[in-house]
N, C-alpha and C positions, 0 to 999 in steps of 0.2 A: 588493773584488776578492779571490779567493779563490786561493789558492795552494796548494800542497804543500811541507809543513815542510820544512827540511833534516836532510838522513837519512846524511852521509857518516862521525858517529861511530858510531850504530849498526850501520852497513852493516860497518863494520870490523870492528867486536867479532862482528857476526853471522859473518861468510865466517873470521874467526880460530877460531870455536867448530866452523866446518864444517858448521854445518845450514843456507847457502842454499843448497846445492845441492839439495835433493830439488825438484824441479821438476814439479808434475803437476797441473794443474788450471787455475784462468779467472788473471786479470791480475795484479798485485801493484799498482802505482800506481791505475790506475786503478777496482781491484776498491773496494778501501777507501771510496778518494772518493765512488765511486756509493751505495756502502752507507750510508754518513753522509747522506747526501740520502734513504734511503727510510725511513729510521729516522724522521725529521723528516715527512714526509711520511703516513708511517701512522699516524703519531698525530692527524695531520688528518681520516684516515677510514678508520678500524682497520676497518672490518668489509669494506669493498669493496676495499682494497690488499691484506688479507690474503688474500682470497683470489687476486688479483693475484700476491702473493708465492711462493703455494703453487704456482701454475704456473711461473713464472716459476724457481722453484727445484726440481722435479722434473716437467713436464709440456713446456715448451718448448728448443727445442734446447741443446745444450750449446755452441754457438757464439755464446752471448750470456755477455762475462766482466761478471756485473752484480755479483756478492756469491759470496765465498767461501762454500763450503757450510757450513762451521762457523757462521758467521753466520747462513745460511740456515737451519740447523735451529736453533738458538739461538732468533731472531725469531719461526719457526713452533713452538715449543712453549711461549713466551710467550703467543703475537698469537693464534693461529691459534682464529676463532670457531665454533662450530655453527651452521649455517644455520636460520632459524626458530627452532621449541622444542624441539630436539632437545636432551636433557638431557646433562650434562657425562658425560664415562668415568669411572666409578667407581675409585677406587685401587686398588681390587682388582683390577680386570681390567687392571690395565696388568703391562707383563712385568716381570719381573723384569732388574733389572741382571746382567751376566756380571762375574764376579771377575776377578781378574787370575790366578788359576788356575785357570781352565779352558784346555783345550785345542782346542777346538772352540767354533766359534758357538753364539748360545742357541741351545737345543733348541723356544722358541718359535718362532725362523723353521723353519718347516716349510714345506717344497718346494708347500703349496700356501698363498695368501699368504690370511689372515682377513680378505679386502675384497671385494668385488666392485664392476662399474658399471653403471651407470645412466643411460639415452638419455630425455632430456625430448625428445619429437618435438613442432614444431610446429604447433598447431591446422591448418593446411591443410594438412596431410600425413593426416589424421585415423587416426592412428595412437597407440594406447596409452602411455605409457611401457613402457620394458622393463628387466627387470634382469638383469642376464649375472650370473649366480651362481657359474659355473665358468672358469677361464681356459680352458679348451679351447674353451671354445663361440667360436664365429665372431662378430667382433663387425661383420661385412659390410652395411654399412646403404643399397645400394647396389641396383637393380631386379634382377625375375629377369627369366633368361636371355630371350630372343624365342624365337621357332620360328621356324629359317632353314634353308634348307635351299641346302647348299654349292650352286652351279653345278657342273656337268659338267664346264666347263672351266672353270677360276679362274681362267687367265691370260691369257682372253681382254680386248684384242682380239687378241691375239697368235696366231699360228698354233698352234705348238705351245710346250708350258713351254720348251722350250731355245732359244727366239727371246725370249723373258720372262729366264729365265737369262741369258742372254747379252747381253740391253741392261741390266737392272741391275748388271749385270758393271762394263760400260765407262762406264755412269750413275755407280754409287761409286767408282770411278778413277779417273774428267775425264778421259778417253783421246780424245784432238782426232778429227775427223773420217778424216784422213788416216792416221792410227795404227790406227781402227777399220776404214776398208778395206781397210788392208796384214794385217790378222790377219784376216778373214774371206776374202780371195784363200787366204790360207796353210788357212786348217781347209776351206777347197773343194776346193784344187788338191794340194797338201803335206805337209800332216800327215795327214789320215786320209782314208781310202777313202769312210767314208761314216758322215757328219756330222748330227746331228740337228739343228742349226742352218738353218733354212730362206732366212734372209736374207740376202743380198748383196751391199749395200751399205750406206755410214751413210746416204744418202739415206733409202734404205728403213727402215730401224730408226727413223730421226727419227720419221717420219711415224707408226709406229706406237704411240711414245712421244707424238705430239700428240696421237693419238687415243683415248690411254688418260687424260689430262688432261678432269678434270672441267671443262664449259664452266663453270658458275657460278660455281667458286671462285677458276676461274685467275686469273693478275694482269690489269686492264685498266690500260690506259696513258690517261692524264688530264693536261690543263695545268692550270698554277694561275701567276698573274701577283701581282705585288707592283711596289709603285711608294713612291719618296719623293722626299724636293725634297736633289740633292747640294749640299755645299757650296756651288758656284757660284753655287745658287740657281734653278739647272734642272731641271725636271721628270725623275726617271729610273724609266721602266715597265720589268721583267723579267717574262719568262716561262720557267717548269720546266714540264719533264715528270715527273710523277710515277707511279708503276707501283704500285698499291694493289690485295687481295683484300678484297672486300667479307668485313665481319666475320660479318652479318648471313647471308649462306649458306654461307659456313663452319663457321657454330654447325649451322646447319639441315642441314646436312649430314654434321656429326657424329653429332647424333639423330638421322636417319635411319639410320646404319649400324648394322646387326644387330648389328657387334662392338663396336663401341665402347658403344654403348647403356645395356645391362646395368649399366655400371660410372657409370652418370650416379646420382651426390645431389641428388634435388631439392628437397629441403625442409630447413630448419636444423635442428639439433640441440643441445641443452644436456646436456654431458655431464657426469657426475660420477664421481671415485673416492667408495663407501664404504664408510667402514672403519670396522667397529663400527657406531657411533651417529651415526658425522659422516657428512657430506656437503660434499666438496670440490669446488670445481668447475672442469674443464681445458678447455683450449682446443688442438685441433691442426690437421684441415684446415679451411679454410674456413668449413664449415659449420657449425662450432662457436664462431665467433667472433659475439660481438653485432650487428657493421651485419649479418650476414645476415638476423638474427632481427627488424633493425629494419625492413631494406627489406621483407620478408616481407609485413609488418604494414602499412606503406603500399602495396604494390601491391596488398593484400588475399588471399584463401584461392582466388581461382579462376586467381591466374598462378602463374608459375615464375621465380624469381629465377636468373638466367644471367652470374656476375660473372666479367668479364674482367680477365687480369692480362698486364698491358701492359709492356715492358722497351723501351727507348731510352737507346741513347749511342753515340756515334762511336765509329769503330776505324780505325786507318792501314793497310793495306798498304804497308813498309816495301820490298818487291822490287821495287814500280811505283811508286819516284820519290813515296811517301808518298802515293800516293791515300786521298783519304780519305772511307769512305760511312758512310751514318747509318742501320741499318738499326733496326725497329719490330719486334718479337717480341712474339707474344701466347699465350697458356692458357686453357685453359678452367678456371673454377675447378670446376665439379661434377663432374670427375673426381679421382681418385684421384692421391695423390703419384707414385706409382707410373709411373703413365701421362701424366701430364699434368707435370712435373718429367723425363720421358726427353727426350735431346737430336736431334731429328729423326726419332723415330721416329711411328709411327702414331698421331693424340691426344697428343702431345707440343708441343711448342714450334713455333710456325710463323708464318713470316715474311710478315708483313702489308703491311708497305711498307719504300720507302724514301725518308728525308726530304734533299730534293736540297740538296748542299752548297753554301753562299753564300760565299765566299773574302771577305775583308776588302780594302778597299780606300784602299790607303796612307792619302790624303786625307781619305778619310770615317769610319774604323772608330772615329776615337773620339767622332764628330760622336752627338747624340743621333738623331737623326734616322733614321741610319745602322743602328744600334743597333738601335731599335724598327723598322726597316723589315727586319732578319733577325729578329725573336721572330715579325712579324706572318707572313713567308712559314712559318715554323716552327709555327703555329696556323692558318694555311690548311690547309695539308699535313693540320694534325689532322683538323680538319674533312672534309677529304675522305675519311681515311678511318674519320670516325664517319660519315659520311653515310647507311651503309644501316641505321644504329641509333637514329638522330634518333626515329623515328614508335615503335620497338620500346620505346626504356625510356618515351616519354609511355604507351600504349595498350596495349604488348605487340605481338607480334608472331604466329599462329596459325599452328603446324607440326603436320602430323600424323608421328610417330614412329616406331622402328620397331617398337613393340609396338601399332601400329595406332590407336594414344590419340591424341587431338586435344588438345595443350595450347600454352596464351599464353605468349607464353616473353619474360620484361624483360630484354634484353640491354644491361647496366650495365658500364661501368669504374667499379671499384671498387677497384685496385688498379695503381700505375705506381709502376715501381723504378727506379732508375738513381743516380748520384752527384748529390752537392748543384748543382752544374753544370745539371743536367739538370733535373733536380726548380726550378731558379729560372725556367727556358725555362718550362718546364710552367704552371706557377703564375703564372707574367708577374710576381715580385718582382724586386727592383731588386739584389739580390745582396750581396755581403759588407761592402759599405761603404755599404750604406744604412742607415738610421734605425731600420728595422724588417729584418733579413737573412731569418729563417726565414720558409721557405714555410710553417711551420705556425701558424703563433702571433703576434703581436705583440709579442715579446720586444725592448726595447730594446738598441742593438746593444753599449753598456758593460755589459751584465748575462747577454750569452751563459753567463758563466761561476757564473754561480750557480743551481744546480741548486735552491736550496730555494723556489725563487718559480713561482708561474705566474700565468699571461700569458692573455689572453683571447686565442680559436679563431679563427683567420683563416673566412670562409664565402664559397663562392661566392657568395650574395647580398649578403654587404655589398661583397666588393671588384666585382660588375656594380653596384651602388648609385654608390659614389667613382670610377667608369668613367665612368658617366653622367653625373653630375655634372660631372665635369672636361671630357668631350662639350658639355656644355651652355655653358658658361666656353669653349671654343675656337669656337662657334658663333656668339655675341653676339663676339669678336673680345679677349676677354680671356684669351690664350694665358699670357700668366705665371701668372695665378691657376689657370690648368687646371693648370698645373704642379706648383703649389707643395701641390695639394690631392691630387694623384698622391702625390709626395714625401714628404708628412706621412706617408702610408701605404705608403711603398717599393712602389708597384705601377707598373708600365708603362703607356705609354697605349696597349696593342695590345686588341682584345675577343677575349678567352678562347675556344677553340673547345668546354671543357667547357662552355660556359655555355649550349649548344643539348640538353646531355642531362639529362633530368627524372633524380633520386638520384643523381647521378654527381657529385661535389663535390673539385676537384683539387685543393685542400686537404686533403682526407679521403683522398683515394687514395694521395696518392705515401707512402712506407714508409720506415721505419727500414731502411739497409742495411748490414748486419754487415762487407760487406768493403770498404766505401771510407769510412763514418762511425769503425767502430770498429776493425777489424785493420790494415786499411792508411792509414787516419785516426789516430782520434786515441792509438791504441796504435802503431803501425806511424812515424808522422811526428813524435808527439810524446813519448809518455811512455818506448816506449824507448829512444829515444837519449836521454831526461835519466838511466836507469836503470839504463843502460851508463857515462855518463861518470859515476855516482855511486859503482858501483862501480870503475871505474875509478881513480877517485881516493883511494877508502878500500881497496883492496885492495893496488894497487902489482904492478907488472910481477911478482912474485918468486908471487905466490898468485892471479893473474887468469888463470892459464892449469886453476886447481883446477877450475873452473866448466866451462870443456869441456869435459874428463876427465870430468865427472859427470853431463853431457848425454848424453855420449857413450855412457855404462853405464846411462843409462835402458832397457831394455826395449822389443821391438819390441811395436806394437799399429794394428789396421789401420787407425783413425782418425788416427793420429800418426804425421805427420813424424820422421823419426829422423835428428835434425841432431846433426853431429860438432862443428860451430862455431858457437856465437851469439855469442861479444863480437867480434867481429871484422865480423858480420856490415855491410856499408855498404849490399848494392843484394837487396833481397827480395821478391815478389811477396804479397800480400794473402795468400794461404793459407798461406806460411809463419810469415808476424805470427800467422794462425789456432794454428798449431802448436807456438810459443811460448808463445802465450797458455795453452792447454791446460795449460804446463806451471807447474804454482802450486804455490809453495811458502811454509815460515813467511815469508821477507822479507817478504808482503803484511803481514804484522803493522807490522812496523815504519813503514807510513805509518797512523799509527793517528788524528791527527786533523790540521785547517786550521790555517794562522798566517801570521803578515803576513812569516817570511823568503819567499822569494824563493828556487823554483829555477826551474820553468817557470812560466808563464801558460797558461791555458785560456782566456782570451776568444776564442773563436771558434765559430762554428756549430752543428763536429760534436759537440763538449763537450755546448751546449746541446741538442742532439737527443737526448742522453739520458735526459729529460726526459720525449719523447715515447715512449720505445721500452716500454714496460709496457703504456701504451693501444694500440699500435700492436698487440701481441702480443696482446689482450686484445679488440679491437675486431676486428682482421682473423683472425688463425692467427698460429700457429708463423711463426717469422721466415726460418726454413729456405723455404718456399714462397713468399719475393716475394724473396729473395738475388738480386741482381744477378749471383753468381756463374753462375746457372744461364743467363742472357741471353748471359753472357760467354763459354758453352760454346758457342752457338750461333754467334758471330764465326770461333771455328777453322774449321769447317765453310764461312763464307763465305769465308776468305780462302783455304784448299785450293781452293776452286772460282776465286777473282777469275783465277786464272792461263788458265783455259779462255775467258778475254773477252779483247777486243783495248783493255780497260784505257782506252778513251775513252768512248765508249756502254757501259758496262758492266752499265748497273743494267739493259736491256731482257733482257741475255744469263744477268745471274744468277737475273733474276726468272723467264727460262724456265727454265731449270737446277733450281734450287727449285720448281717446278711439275712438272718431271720424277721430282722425288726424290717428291712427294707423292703421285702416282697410282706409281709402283714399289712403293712400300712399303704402300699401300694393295690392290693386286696382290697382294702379297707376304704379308700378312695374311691375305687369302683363301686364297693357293695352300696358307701350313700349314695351317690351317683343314681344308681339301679332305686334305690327308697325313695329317692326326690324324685325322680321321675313318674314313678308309680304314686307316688302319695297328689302327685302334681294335678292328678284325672279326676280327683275329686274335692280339688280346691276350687269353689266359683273365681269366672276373670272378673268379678270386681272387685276382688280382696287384693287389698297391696301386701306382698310378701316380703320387700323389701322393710327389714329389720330396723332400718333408721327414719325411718319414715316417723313424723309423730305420730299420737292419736289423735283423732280427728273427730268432734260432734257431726251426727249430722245435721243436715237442715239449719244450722246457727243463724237465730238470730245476728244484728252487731254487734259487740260486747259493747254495754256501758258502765259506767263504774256503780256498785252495788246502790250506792243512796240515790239513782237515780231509776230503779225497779220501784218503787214505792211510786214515782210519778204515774205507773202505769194500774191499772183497772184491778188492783189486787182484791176488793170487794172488803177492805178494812182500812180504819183508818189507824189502827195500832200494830203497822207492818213488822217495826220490828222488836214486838213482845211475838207476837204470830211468828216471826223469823226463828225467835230463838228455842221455839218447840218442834225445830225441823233438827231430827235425828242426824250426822255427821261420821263418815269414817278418816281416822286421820291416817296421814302416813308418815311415814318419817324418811321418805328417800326420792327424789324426782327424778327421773331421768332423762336428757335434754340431748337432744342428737341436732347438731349444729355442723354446717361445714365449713373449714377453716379456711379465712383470709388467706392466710400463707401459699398453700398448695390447692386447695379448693378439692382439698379430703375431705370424707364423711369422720366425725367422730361425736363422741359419746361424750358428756358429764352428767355424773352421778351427783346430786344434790342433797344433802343431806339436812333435816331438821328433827335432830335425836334429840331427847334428850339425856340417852345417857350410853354414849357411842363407843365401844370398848373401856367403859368406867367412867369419861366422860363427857359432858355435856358436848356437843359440838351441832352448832347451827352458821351454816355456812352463808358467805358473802356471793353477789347475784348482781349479771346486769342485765337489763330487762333493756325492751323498747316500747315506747309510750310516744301519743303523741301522733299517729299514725307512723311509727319507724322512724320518725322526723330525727330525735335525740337518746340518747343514752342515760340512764337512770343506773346509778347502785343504791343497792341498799344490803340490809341482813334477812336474813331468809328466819323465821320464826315458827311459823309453822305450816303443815300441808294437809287438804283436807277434801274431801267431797261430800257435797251434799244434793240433795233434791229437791228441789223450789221450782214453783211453778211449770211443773209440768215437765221437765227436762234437768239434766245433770250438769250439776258447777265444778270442776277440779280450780281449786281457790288455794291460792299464798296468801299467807298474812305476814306482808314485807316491813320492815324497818327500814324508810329510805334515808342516803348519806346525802349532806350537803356538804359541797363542794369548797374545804376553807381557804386552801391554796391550791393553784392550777401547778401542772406539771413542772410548766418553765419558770414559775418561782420558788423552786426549793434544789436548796443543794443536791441532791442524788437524784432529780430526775422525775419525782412522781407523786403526783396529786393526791393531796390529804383531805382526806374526807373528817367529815362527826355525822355522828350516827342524830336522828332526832331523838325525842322520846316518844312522839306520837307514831303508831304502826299504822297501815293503810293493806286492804284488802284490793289485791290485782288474782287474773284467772291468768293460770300458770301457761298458758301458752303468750304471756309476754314475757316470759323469762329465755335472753337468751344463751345464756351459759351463765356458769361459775366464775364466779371473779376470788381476789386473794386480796384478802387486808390482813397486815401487820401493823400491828401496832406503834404507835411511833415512842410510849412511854415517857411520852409531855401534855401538860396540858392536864391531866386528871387524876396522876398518881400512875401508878404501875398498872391499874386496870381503865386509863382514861379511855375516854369515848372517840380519841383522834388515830386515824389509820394511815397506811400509805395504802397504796391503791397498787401493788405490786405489776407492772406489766412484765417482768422477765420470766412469770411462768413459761409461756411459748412466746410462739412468734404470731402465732393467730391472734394475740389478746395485744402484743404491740400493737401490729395493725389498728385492733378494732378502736384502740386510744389513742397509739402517737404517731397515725399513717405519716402527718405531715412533717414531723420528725425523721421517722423512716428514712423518705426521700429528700430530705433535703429542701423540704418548698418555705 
């Protein structure tokens, strides 16, 4: 049994010394511990974890706290192998180290990074490799456009757009029927004279909201009955009504729309950063992960793999006497995060069913019997609604698209999130106190907690095999031995409704999920509150209040929560555990290895699910695109609506309701669609429309640095008294559209120099390129402004730059500490190339010293743009 040392003398001496408070990065307890396991682990099979490793430490979300990066570049410049024969990097070509007196970043990271990548496309795609040489290129691996030509009216069936306008009006408000007629009397009769709203009533409007609802996708209403023997030993049959969209013309109806279309990946892809001579290889949508590339390969080169990702788990409404429904959300996986991760939007998240709730019943609920007769109604339910996908993943399914192509399309679940709750329903396992708990694995249940062992792979065919079997045993009338042969193997006697779909393995599907295993599990429930009463105890009332104070002077940044109080903290939702977690500091050191004391235990489940989260990552994507969070955005939206039902029949009223939203916004797509087009004829082509685009002067001059405009013919020799009677607008917010190292996305940072930013002050940190691109520069961003001199317009920063007092690789955690000067220097804001993160290190000047760390674990673009060479290993 594996434990965590006890840490309350060090903890002492650490918080007395003052360095735990720098807070910025993945877990402290549990970071370590995981790492100890993959150390052990890669020595097992160095060449396939490493690369495992490589993603997992710069390619996969930063909402996985697996290993302190320190460690992670550490491992990766040990471990990290060349693929095939690609020969080592010569000593020569590796960078050189930065001294502790320079001022500036090497001059080797240059603004454009010495790597490029590389798409291995799937034989049935029959398409080349490709190597994107440049980060500007488009790395869009996604169909071209269709030829579609807008309808004349987009908002039809509507009379006119303001009858369209005006039902999505009171569709996204839930405005009751009688609310909707009192406001349309009032814009007829009241308000204006003459109203382009053509309808009259909510009768009327209903009806034309039905008739914009696609018949095939809409919900159909279906029974499904369950029956078991209650206590008494009498027979009890039930019947639900269940409201279910066929999955199957819902896909077929996404490929047929012109818009969504475009953005379908049909075929897998093996992606690689390389850099130099290596070849790493990353995993992030879908398509990039191994089962796609496996099922590929079994359905053969003439289908199309269609993997659906599926989200189930109860949610209460709390205003209606705790009602409680069970709603099914699903995605498409060949779209784009983008589109397919929005929450109710077009190609987003859309509600498949709802699995009708079975209340417990005093007498019976802990009766076995009982039990399995709520898993079996809860695999009916599945069942119906895989039903219109049973024939599609055996055979395929034949759609013609909307690029007019005829393609077989295997409509698979291959991906089902939800909490371990959920995931045991799914899977028919016997749950936390059986023999074997994980749905994944055959992990005995005294060993959850040792992460160095593994466990042979739960498969749908063996547990339909010990189904049958123990079938077979209740048949001939030997019901104990059916039992005991279930129980060996913690499975239920319910038949699995995965077990009707060819590649679909519910074992394989259900996912590591970041916010109920690890933020609100096993970091959120267990390791911090042992982490809090450890300090707690080594600190003493008189110094546990230092640790606020210095949460509290972290830095704002748009991925991080910005919490005033953590020890205090008693009742937190999963995304704040998320935002703690972020904030990592040296303390992780201090749990530096196992021993028999005794502070928590980890025997339990979600400990051992970390086990599985590397393959999960590895086999499926990025763990960002199966998060349970994004299912759980989609509950808000149901419960705003549950008030517009009369809260008994509720699911017939939601399931139209949601049906309503889906042909609106399907409408609504079209109607911009038809406005950008239209708007498009009177846009001149030399306007750039692309949004990320900067702004651009014309005709520029070269920029030189301001004191050097005075050398020029200004017709005074008192430049700058004359300078400073040139009027100024300041601003207080830049915005810096940059594309990311990482993936070579377009994205945005928001730059801010307030002074007084939601109460306050907040002037954010910047790294700029100077130099001709040559080097990297930070500093603090102070103020923004535009003025007009000579003839033309300045957008000017007045920067605070940092000098460099230790380089990355001489500091314990990883990252280069800067000091700010005192002297500012005036640069024009298009050298600024994004937002950087300094935290304070809280040495060297008092609690508000002038010394920083130079955060690189915000993303993975800002690694790169600092510790590429770290990265890979060179």
């Amino acid at each position: 049994m594996a434990h965590i040392k006890s840490i309350e003398k060090p903890v002492f001496t650490f918080i007395k010394n003052k360095s735990v408070c720098y807070l910025a990065g993945a877990s402290s307890l549990v970071t370590y511990y995981y790492r100890t396991v993959q150390q052990i682990q890669l020595e097992r099979n160095q060449a396939l974890l490493s690369l495992q490793l490589a993603a997992s430490a710069k390619h996969l979300p930063v909402d996985q706290p697996l290993q302190t990066v320190q460690n992670c570049r550490s491992d990766l410049q040990s471990r990290i192998a060349p693929i095939g024969t690609l020969p080592d990097i010569p000593a020569s070509s590796q960078s050189a180290q930065m001294s502790a007196s320079d001022t500036s970043l090497s001059t080797d990271q240059v603004m454009e990074p010495d790597y490029h990548i590389r798409f291995e496309y799937h034989p049935a795609s029959k398409q080349p490799p490709r190597l994107y040489s440049s980060y500007q290129e488009s790395l869009s691996t996604t169909s071209e456009p269709v030829d579609y030509e807008v309808p004349s009216k987009p908002y039809s069936p509507f009379t006119t757009q303001a009858d369209f306008d005006f039902a999505e009006f009171v569709t996204e408000h839930r405005l009751s029927s009688s609310a909707i007629n009192d406001l349309l009397k009032r814009l007829h009769t009241v308000w204006a004279n003459d109203v382009l709203v053509t309808v009259e009533t909510a009768a009327e409007l209903d009806q034309f909201v039905k008739d914009s609802i696609e018949p095939d996708i809409e919900f159909k209403e279906t029974h499904v009955q369950s029956s078991y023997q209650a206590a008494s030993g009498k027979p009890v049959t039930e019947e639900h009504a269940v409201f279910v969209r066929s999955i199957r013309d819902w896909v077929a109806s996404a490929v047929k729309d012109p818009i969504l279309f475009p953005h379908f990946q049909w075929y897998p892809i093996r992606k690689y950063h390389v850099f130099k001579d290596r070849h790493i290889q990353f995993v992030d949508e879908p398509w990039s992960g191994t089962d796609w590339w496996e099922d590929q390969d079994a359905i053969g080169n003439e289908g199309c793999v269609v993997p659906i990702m599926l989200y189930s788990d109860k949610t209460t409404v709390s205003s209606f006497n705790g009602r409680t429904f069970h709603p099914v959300i699903a995605r498409i996986g060949n779209l784009p995060a983008s589109i397919r991760n929005s929450r109710g939007a077009h190609g987003g998240g859309t509600l498949i069913a709802y699995i009708p709730q079975l209340y417990d019943v005093e007498e019976e609920k802990s009766s076995a019997e009982f039990i399995n007769h709520k898993r079996q109604l809860y695999h009916q339910v599945l069942l119906t609604i895989f039903a219109s996908i049973i024939d599609s993943a055996k055979v395929g399914y034949k759609v013609i698209c909307a690029d007019s192509m005829l393609r077989t399309l295997f409509i698979l679940i291959k991906f089902a999130s939800g909490d371990y709750e959920e995931q045991v329903d799914l899977t028919l396992v016997r749950g936390i106190n059986s023999l074997f708990p994980c749905p994944v694995c055959l992990v005995p249940r005294n060993a959850l907690s040792d992460l160095t062992m593994q466990y042979p792979s739960r498969t749908a065919r063996q547990s339909r095999t010990i189904y049958q079997e123990a079938e077979s045993y209740k048949r001939s009338g030997e019901n104990g031995k059916a039992e005991e042969v279930l129980k060996a193997h913690s499975l239920r006697a319910v038949f699995n409704a995965f077990w009707h779909l060819k590649h679909s393995d519910p074992h394989r599907a259900v996912c590591f999920d970041i916010i109920h295993f690890l933020d609100g599990g096993l970091w959120g429930r267990h390791a911090w509150p042992e982490l809090i009463r450890c300090i707690r105890q080594a600190a003493g009332g008189e110094n546990i209040t230092v640790i606020d104070d210095r949460f509290s002077l972290l830095p704002s940044w748009p991925s991080l929560d910005h919490l005033e109080k953590v020890v205090d903290l008693t009742f937190v939702d999963s995304r704040t555990h998320f935002s703690i977690i972020k904030a990592r500091d040296e303390f992780a050191r201090l749990i530096t290895d196992l021993s028999e004391n005794v502070l928590k235990e980890f025997n339990f489940p979600k400990m051992h699910y970390l086990t599985h989260l590397l393959d999960h990552m590895w086999r499926k994507c990025a763990s960002r695109h199966y998060n349970t969070i994004l299912g759980e955005g989609m509950h808000v939206l149901m419960k705003a609506a549950f008030p517009q039902t009369n809260a008994k029949e509720f699911e017939a009223q939601m399931a139209f309701h949601f049906d309503s939203l889906t042909a609106l916004r399907r409408i609504r797509r079209t109607v911009d669609l038809y406005n950008q087009a239209t708007e498009a004829d009177h846009i001149s082509s030399t306007e750039n429309s692309n949004p990320l685009t900067a702004p651009r002067l014309e005709a520029p001059d070269k920029p030189v640095p301001i004191h050097a405009v005075s050398a020029f013919n200004t017709g005074s020799a008192d430049f700058y008294s004359q300078l400073c009677r040139f009027l100024i607008t300041p601003f207080k917010r830049l915005r810096v559209p940059y594309t990311s190292y990482d993936n070579w996305t377009p994205n945005i940072d928001l730059i801010h120099a307030h002074p007084l930013f939601h109460g306050k002050p907040r002037y954010d940190a910047v790294l700029l390129a100077l130099d001709g691109h040559a080097k990297l520069v930070l500093g603090r961003l102070r103020l923004l402004f535009r003025c007009h001199a000579l003839g033309r317009v300045w957008d000017v920063a007045f920067i605070q730059p940092a000098d460099v007092i230790r380089p990355a690789n001489g500091v314990d955690i990883g990252m280069t500490i800067v000091k700010e000067r005192e002297e500012a220097e005036f640069v024009l804001t298009s050298s600024i190339r994004r937002a950087a993160f300094f935290s304070p290190t809280f040495e060297g000047g008092g609690i508000d010293g002038p010394e920083y760390f130079v955060n690189d674990l915000v993303d993975y673009d800002m690694i790169l743009r600092l510790d590429p060479h770290y990265v890979y290993g060179t």
